[in-house]
PANU-355029 format. One record per residue: y, x, z of N, C-alpha, C in turn. Coordinates in Angstrom, 1 decimal, decimal comma. Example, Ala and Ser with C-alpha at 12.3 -4.5 7.8 and 13.67 -1.06 7.14 Angstrom:
<nodes>
> -5,7; 13,2; 7,8; -4,5; 12,3; 7,8; -3,3; 13,2; 7,8
> -2,2; 12,8; 7,1; -1,1; 13,7; 7,1; 0,0; 12,9; 7,9
</nodes>
This chain:
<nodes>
> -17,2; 30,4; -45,7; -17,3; 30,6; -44,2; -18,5; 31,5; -43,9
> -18,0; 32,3; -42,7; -19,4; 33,0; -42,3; -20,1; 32,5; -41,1
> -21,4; 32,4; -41,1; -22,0; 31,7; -40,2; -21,9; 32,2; -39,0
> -21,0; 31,6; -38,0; -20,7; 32,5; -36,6; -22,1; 32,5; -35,7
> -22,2; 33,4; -35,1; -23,4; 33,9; -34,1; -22,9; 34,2; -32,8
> -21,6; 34,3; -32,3; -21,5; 34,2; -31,0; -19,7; 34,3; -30,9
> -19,4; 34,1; -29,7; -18,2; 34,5; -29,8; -17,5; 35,0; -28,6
> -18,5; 35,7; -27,7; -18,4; 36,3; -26,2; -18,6; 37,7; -26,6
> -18,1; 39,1; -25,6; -18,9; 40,1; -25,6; -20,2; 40,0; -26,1
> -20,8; 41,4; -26,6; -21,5; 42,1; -27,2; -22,6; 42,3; -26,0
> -24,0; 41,3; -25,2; -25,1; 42,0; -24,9; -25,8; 41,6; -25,4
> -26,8; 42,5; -25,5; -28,6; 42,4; -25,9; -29,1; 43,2; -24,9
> -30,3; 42,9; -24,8; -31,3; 43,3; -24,2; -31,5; 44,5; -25,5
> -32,0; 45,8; -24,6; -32,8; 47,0; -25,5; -33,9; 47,2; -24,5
> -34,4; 47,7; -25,7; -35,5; 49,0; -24,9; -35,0; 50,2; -24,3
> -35,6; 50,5; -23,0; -35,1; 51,9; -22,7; -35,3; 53,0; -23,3
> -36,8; 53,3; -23,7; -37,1; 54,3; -24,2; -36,0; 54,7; -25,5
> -36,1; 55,7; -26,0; -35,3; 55,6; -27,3; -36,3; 55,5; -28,0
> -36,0; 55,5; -29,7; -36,9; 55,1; -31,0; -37,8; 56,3; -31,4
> -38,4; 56,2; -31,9; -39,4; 57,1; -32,5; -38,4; 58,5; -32,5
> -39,5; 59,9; -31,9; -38,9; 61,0; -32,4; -38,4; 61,4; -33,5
> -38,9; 61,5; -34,5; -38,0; 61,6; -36,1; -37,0; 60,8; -36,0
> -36,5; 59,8; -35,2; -35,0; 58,9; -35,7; -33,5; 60,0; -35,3
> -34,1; 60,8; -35,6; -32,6; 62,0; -35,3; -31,3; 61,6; -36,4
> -31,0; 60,3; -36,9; -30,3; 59,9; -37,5; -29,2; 59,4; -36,6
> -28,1; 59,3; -38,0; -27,1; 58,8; -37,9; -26,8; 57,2; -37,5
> -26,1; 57,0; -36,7; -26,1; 55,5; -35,9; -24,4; 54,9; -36,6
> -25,0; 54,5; -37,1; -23,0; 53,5; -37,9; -23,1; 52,1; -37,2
> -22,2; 52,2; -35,6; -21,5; 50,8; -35,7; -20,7; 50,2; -36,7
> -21,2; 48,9; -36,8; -20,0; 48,2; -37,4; -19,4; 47,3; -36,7
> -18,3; 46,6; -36,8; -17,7; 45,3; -36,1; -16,6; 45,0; -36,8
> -17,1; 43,5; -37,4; -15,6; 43,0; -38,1; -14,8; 42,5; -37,4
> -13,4; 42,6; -37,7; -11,7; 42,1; -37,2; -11,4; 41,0; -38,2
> -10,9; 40,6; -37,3; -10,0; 38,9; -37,9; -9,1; 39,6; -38,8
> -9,4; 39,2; -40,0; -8,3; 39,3; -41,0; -7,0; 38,8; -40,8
> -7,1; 37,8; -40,0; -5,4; 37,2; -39,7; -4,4; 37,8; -38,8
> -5,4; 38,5; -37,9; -4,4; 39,6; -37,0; -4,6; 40,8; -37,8
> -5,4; 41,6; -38,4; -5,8; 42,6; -38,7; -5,0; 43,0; -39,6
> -4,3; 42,4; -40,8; -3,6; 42,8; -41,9; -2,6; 41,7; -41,7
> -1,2; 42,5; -42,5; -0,1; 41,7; -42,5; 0,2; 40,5; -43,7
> 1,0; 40,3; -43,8; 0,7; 39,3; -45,4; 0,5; 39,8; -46,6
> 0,8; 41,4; -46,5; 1,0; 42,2; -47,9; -0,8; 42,7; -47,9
> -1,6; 42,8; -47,1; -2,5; 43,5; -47,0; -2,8; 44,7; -46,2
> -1,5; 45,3; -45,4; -1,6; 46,2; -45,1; -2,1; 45,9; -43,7
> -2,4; 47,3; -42,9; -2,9; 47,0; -41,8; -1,9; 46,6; -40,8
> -1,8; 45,9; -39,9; -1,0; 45,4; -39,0; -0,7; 46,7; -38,0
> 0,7; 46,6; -37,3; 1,3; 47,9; -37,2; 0,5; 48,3; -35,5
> 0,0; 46,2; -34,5; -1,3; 46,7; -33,4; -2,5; 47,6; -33,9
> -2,7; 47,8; -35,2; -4,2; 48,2; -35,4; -3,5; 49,5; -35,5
> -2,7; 50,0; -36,5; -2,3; 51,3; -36,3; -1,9; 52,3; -35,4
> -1,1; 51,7; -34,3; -1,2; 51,9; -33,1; -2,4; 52,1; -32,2
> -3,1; 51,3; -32,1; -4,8; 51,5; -31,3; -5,4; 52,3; -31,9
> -5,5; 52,5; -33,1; -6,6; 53,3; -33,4; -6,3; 54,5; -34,2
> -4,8; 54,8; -34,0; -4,1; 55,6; -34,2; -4,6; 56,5; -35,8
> -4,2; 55,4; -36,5; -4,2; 55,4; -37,8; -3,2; 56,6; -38,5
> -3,9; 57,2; -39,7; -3,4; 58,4; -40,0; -3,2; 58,8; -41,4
> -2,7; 59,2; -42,0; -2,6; 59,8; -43,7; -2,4; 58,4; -44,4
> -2,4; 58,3; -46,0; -2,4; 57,1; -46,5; -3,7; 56,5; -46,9
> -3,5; 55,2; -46,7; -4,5; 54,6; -47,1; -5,4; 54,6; -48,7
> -6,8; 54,6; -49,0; -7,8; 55,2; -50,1; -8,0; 53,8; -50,6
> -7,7; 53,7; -52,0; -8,0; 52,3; -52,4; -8,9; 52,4; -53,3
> -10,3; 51,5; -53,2; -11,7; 51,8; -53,3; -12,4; 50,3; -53,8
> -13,2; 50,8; -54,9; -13,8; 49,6; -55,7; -15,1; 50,2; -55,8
> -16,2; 48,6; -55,8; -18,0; 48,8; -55,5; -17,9; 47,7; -56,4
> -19,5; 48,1; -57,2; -19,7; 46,8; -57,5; -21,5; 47,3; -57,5
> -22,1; 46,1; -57,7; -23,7; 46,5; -57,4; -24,6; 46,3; -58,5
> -25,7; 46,7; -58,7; -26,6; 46,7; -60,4; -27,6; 46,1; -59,7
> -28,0; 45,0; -60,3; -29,7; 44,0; -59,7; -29,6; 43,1; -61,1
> -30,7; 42,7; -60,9; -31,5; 41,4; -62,1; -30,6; 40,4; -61,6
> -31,0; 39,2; -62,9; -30,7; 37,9; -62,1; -31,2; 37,5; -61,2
> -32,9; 38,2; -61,2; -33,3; 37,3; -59,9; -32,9; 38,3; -58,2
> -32,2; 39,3; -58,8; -31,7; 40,3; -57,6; -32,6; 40,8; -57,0
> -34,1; 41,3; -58,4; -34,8; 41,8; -57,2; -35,1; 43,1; -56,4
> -34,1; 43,8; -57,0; -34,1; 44,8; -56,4; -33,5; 44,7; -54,9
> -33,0; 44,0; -54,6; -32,5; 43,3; -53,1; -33,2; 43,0; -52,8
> -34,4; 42,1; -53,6; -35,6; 41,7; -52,6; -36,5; 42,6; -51,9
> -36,8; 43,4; -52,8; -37,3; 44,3; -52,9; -36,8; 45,7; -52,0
> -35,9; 45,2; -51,2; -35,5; 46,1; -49,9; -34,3; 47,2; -50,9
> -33,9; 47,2; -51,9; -32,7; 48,5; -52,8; -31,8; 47,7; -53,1
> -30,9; 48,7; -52,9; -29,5; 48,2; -53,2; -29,1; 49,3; -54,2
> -28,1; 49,1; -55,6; -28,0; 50,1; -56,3; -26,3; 50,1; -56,2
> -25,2; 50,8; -55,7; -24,0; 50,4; -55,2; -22,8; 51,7; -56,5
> -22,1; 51,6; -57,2; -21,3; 52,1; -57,9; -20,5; 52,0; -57,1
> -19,3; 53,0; -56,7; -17,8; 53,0; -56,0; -17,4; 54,2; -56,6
> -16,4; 53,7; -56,4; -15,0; 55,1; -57,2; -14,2; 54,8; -56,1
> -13,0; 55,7; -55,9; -11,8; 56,1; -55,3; -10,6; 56,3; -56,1
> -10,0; 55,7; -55,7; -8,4; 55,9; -56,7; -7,9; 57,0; -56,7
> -7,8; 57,9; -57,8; -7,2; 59,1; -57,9; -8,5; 60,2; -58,2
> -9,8; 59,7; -57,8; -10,9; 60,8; -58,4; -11,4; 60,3; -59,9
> -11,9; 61,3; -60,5; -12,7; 61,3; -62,0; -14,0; 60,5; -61,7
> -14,3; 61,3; -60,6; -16,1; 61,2; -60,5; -16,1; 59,9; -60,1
> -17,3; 59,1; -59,8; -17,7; 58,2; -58,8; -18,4; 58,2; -58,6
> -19,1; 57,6; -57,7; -20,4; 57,8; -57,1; -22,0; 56,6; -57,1
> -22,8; 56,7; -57,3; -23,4; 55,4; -56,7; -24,4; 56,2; -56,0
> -25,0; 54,9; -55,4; -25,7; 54,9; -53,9; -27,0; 54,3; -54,7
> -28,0; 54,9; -53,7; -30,0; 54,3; -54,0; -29,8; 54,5; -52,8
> -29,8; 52,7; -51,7; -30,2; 52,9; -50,7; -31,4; 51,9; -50,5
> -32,6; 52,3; -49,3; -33,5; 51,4; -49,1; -33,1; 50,8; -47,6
> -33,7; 49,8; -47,6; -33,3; 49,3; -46,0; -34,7; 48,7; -45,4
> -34,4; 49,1; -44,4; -36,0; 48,5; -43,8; -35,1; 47,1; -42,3
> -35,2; 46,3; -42,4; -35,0; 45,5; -41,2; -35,4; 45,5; -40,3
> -34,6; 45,4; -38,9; -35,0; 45,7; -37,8; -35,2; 44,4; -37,0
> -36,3; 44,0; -36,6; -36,2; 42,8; -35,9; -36,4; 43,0; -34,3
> -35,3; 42,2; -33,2; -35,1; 41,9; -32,4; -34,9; 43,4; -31,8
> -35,5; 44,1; -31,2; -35,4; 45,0; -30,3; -35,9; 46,5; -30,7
> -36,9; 46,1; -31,9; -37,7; 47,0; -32,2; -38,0; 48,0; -33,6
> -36,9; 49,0; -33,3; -36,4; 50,0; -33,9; -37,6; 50,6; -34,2
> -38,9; 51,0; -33,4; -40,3; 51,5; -33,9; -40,6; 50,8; -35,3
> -41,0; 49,9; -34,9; -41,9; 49,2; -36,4; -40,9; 48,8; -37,5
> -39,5; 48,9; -37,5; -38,7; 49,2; -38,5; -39,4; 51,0; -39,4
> -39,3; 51,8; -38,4; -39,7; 53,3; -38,7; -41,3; 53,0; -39,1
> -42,0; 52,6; -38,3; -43,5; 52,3; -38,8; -43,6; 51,6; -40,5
> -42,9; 50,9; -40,7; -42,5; 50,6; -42,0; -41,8; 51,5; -43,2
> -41,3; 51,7; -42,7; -40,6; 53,1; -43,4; -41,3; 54,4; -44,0
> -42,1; 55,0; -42,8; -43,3; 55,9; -43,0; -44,4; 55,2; -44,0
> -44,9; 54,4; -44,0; -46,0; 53,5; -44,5; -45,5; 53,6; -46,2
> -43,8; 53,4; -46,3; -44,0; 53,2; -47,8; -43,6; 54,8; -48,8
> -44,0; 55,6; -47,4; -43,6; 56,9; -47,5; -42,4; 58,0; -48,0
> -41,2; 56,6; -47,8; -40,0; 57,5; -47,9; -39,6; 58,5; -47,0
> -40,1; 58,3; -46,0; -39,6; 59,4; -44,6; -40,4; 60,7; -45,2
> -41,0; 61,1; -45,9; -41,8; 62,4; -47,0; -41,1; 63,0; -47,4
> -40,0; 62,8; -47,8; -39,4; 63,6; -49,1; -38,0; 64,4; -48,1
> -37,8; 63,8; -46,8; -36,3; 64,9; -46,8; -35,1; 64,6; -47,4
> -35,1; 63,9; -48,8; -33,6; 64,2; -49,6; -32,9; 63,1; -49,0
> -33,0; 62,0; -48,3; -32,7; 60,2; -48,5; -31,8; 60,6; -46,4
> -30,4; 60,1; -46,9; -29,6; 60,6; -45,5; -30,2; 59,1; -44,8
> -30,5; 59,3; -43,7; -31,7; 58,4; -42,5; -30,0; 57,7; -41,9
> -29,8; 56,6; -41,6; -29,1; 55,6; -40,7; -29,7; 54,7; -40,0
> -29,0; 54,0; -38,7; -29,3; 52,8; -38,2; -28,2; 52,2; -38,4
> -27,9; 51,5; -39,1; -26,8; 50,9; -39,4; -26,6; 49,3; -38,1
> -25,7; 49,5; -37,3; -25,5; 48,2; -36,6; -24,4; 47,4; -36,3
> -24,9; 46,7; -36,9; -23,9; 45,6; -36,9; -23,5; 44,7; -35,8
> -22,4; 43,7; -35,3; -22,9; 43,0; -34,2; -23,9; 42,7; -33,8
> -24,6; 42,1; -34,5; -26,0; 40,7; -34,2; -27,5; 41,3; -34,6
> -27,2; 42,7; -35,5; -28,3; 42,9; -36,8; -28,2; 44,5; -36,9
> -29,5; 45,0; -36,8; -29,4; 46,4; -36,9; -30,3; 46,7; -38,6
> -30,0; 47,9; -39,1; -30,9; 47,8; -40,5; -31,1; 49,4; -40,3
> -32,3; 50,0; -40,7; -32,5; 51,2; -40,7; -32,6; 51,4; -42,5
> -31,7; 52,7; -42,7; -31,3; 52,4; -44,2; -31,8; 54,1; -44,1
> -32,4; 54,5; -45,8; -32,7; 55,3; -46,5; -31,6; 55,8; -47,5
> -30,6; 56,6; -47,7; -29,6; 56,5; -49,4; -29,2; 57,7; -50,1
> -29,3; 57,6; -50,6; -28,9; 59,2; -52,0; -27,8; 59,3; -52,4
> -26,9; 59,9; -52,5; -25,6; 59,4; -53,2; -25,7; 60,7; -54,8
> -25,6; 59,9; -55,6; -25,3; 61,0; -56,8; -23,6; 60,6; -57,8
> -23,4; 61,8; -58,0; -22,0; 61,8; -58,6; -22,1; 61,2; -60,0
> -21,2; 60,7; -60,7; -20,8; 60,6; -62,2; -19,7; 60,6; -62,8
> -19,6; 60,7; -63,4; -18,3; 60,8; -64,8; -18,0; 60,3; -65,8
> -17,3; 59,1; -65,6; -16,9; 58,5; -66,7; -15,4; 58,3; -66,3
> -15,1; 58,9; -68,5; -13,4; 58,7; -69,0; -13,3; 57,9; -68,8
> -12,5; 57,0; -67,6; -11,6; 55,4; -67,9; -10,3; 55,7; -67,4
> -9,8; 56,3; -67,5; -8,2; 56,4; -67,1; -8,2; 56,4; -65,4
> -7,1; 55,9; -65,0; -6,8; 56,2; -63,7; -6,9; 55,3; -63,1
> -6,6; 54,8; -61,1; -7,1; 54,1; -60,6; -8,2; 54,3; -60,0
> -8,7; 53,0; -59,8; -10,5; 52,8; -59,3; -11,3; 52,2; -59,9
> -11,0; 52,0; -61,6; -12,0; 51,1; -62,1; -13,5; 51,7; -62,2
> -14,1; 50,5; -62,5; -15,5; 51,0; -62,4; -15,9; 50,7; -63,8
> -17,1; 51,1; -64,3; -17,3; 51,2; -65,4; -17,8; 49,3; -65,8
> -18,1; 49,5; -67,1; -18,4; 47,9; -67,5; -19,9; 48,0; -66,8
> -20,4; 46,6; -67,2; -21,7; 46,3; -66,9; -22,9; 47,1; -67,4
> -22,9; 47,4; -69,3; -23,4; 48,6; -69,4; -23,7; 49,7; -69,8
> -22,4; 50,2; -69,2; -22,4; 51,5; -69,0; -22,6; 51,7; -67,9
> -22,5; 50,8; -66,5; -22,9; 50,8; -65,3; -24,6; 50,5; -65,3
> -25,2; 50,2; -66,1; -26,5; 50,4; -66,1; -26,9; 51,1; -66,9
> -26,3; 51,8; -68,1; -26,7; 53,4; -68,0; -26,4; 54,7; -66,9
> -25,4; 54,5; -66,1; -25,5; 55,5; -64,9; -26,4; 55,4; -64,3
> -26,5; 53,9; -63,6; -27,7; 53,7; -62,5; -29,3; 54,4; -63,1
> -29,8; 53,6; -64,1; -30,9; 54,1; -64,6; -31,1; 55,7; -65,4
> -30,2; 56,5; -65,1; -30,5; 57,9; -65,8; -30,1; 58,6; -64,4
> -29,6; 58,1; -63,1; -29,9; 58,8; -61,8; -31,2; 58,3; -61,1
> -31,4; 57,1; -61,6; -32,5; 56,8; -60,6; -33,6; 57,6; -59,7
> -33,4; 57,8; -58,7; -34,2; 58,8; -57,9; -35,9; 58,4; -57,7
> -36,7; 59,3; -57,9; -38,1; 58,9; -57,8; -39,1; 57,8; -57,6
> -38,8; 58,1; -56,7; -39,2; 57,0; -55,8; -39,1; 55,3; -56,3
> -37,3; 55,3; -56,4; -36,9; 54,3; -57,8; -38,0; 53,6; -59,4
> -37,5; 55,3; -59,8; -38,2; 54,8; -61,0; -40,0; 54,4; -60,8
> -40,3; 54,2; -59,9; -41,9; 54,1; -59,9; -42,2; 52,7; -59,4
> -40,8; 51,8; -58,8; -41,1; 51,0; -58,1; -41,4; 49,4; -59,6
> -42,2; 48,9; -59,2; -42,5; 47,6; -60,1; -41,5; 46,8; -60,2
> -40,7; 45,8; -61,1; -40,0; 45,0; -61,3; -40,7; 44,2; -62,0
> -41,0; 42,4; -62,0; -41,7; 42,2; -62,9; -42,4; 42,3; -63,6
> -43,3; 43,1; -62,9; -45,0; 43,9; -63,7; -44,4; 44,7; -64,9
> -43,1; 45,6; -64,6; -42,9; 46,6; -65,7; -41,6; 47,5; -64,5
> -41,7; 48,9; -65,2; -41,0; 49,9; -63,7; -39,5; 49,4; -64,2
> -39,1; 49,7; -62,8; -37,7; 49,5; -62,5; -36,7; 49,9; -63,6
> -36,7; 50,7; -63,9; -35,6; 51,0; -64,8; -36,1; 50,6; -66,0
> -37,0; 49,6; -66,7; -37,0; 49,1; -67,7; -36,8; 48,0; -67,7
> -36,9; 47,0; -66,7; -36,5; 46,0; -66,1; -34,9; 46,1; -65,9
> -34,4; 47,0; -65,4; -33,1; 47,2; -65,0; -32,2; 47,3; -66,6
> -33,1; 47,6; -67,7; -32,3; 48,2; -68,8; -32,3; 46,8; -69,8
> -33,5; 45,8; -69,0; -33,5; 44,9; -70,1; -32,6; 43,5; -70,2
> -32,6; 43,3; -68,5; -32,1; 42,1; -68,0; -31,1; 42,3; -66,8
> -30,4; 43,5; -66,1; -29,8; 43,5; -65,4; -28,3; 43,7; -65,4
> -27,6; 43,5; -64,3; -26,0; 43,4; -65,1; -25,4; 44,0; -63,9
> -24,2; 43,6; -63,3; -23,1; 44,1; -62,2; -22,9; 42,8; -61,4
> -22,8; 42,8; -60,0; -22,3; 41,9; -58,9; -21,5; 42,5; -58,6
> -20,1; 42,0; -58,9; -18,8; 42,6; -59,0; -17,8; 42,9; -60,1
> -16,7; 43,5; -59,4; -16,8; 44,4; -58,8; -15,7; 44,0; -58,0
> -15,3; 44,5; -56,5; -15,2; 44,2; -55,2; -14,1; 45,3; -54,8
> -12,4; 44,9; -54,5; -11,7; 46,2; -54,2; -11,3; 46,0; -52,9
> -11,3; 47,2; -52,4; -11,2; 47,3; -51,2; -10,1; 48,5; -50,6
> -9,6; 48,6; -49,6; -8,4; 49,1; -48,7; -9,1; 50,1; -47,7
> -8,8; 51,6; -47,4; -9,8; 52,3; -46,5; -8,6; 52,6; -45,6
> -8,5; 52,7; -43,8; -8,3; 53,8; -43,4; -8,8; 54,3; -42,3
> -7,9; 55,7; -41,9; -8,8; 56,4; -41,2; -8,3; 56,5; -40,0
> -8,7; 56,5; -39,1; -8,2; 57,2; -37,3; -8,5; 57,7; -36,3
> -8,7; 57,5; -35,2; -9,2; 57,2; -33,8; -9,5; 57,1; -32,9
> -10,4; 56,7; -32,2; -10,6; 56,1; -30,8; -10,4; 56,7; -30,1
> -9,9; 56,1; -28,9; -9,5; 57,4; -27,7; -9,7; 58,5; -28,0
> -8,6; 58,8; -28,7; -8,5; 60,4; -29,2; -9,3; 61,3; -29,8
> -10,1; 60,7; -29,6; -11,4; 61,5; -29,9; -12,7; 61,7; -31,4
> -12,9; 60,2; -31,1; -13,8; 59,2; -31,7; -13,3; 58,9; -33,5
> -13,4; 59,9; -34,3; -12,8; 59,0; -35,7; -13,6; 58,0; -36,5
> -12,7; 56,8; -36,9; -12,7; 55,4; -36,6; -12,6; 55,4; -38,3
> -13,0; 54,4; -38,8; -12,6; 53,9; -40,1; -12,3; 52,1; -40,1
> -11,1; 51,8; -40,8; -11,1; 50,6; -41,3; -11,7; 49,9; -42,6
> -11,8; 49,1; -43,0; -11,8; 48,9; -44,0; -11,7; 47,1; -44,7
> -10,7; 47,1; -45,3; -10,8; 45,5; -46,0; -10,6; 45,4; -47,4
> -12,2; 44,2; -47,5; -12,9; 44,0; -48,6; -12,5; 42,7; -49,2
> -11,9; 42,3; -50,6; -11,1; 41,4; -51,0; -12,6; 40,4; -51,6
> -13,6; 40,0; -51,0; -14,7; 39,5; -51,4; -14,3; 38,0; -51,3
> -15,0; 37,0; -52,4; -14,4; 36,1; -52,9; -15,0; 35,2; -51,5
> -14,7; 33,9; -51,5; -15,6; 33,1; -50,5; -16,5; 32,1; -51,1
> -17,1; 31,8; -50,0; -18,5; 31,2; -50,7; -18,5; 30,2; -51,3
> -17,1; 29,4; -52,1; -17,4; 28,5; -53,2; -17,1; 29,7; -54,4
> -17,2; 31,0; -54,5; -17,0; 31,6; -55,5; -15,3; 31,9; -56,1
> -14,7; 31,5; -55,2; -13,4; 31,3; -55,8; -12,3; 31,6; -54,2
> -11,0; 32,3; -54,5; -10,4; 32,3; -53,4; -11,1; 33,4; -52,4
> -10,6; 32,9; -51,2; -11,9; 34,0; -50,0; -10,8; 34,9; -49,3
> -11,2; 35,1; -47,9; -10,1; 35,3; -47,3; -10,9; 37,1; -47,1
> -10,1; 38,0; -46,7; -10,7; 39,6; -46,9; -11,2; 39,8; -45,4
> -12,3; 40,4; -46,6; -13,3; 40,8; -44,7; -13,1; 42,1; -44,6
> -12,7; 42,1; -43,1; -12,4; 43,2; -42,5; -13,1; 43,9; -41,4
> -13,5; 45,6; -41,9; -14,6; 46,3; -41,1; -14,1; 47,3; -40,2
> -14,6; 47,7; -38,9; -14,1; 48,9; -38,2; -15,7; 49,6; -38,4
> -15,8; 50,9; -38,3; -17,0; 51,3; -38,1; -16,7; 52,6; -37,2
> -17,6; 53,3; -37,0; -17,6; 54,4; -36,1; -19,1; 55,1; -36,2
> -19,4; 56,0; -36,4; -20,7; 56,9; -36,5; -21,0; 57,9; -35,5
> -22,4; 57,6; -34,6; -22,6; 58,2; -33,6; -23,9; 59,1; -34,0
> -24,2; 60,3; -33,4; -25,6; 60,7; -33,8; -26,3; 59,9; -32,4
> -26,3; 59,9; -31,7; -27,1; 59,6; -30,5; -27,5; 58,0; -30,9
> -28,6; 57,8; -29,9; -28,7; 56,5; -30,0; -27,8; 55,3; -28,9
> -27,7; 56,3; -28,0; -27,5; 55,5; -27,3; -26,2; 55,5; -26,8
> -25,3; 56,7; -27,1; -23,9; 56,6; -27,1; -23,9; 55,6; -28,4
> -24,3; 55,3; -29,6; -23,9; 54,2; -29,6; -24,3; 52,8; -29,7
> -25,4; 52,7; -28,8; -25,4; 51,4; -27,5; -23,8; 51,4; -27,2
> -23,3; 52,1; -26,4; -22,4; 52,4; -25,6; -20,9; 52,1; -26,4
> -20,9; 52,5; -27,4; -19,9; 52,8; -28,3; -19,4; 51,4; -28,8
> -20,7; 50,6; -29,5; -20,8; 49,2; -29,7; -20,2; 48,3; -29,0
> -21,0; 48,2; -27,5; -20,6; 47,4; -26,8; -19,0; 47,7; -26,3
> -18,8; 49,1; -25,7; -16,9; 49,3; -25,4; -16,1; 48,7; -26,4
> -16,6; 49,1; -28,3; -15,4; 48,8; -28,5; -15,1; 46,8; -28,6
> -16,5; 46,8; -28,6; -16,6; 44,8; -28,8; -16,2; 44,6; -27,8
> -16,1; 44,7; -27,0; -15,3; 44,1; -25,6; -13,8; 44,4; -25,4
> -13,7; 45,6; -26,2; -12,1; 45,9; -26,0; -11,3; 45,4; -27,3
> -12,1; 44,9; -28,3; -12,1; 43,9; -29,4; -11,9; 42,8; -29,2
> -12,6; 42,2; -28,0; -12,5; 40,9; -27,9; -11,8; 40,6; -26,9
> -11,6; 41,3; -26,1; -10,3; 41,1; -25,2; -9,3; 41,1; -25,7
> -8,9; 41,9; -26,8; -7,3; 41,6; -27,4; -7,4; 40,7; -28,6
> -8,6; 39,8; -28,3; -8,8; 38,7; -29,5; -8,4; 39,2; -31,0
> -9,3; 40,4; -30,9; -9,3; 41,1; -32,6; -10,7; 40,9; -33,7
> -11,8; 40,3; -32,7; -12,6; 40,4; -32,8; -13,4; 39,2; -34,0
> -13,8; 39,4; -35,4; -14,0; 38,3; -35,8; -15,7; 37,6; -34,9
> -15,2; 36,6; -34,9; -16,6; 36,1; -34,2; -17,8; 35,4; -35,3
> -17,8; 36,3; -36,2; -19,0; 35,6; -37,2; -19,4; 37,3; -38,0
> -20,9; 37,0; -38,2; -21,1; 38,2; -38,6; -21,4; 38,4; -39,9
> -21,3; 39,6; -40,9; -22,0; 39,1; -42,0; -22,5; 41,1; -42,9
> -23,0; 40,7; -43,7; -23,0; 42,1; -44,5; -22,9; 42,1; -46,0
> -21,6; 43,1; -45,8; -21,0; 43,2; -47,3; -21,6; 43,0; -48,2
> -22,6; 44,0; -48,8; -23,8; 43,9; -49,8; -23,8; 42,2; -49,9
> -24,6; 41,7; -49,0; -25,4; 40,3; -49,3; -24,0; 38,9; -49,5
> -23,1; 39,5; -49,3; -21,5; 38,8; -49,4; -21,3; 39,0; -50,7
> -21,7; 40,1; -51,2; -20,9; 40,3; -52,7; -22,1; 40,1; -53,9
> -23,4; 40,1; -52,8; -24,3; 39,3; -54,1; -24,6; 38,0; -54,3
> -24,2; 37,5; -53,0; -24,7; 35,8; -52,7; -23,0; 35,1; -53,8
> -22,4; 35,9; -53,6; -21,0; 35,2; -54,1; -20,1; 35,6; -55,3
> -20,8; 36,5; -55,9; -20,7; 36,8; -57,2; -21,7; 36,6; -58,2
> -20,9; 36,0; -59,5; -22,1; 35,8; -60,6; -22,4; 37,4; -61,3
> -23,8; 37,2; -61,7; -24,4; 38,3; -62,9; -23,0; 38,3; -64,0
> -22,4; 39,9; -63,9; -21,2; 40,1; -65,4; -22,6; 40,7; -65,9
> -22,7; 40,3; -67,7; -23,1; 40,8; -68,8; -22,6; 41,1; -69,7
> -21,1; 41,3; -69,6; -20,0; 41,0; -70,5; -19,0; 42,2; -70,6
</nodes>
């Protein structure tokens, strides 16, 4: 179960001002949908959602799984190291993102943090505010390509060969960070393994005509480890900040009026590491 946090429209109190000048970033609503209206019994999307959000092409079937220690500290430690492939491409990709947490209202001292550990220096790392219902996260991420022969589909690589990708991309910044009083990627090469890996259902559309929308449902196990009903994401990416304030709230209200709306919040990442064991195998 996910721990519910409300089950009315979407207000908070903001700040008026907007966030620090440099936050010229990308703003990703998120809001999860009830799996039980959202998809039919096969998995597919239910033919209301394709209709509303005027769903389009065929659906991208897509598998993540994530590289951390047992003691996951690279999560603690604010990084996430994320492998995904796409069904039907060679390459795949992984992700070096950092996240800085936003508490209550104040998007500054998320950024004041940020600057301090001097990732906002370098330019290369694509800037987000990632928001969720309840929880905003201001995230740092790199994406680099790779190549591995496994035939077709979306599989992902084993455990490690998934920690030889991770560790021979690792971006700077990465490799310098301490694990265990020894740097990251030697830590990473000695003791770490794969949480996952996680398949998941993409599609694409739009909001009043305009607005393109993504779905997405994630076959993540439930929190006795076993079973687990599929969590289901809509997102939408605004540059502004405050269209999407705006964006957020319209679509959670017009979410929760047609009782689409799941009323518990949660985030992927910490779902598929809280609920998967370390593979070393």
């Amino acid at each position: 179960m996910l721990a519910c946090l409300c089950s009315g429209p979407v207000r908070r109190r903001e700040a008026v001002k907007r966030p620090c000048p440099e936050a010229k970033v990308e703003h990703e609503v998120k809001l999860l949908l009830r799996p039980d209206v959202a998809l039919t019994s096969t998995g597919a999307l239910a033919p209301a959602f394709v209709r509303a959000f005027a769903v389009h092409g065929d659906a991208s079937h897509v598998s993540m799984q994530f590289v951390d220690t047992p003691d996951k500290d690279l999560n603690t430690s604010g990084w996430n190291v994320r492998l995904r492939r796409t069904r039907g491409q060679r390459n795949g990709e992984v992700t070096f993102k950092r996240r800085f947490k936003v508490d209550d209202d104040s998007v500054d001292e998320a950024w004041d943090e940020a600057r301090a550990s001097g990732i906002t220096d370098t330019g290369r790392y694509r800037q987000q505010l990632e928001w969720n219902r309840e929880r905003r996260t201001l995230s740092f991420s790199i994406d680099k390509a790779f190549d591995v022969a496994i035939g077709s589909g979306s599989r992902l690589p084993a455990w490690d060969a998934s920690l030889r990708v991770a560790t021979s991309l690792f971006p700077g910044r990465l490799r310098r960070l301490q694990i265990t009083a020894q740097p990251a990627p030697a830590a990473i090469a000695a003791s770490a393994g794969i949480f996952g890996p996680v398949h998941g259902v993409r599609w694409e559309g739009t909001w009043n005509r305009t607005t393109p929308i993504r779905i997405e449902s994630w076959d993540i196990r439930g929190s006795d480890a076993v079973g687990g009903v599929p969590v289901v994401e809509l997102s939408v990416i605004e540059r502004d900040y405050f269209a999407a304030k705006d964006r957020r709230d319209g679509l959670a209200d017009y979410l929760h009026a047609q009782s689409w709306l799941e009323p518990n919040d949660a985030l992927k990442t910490q779902l598929v590491l809280n609920r998967y064991a370390l593979a070393r195998n």
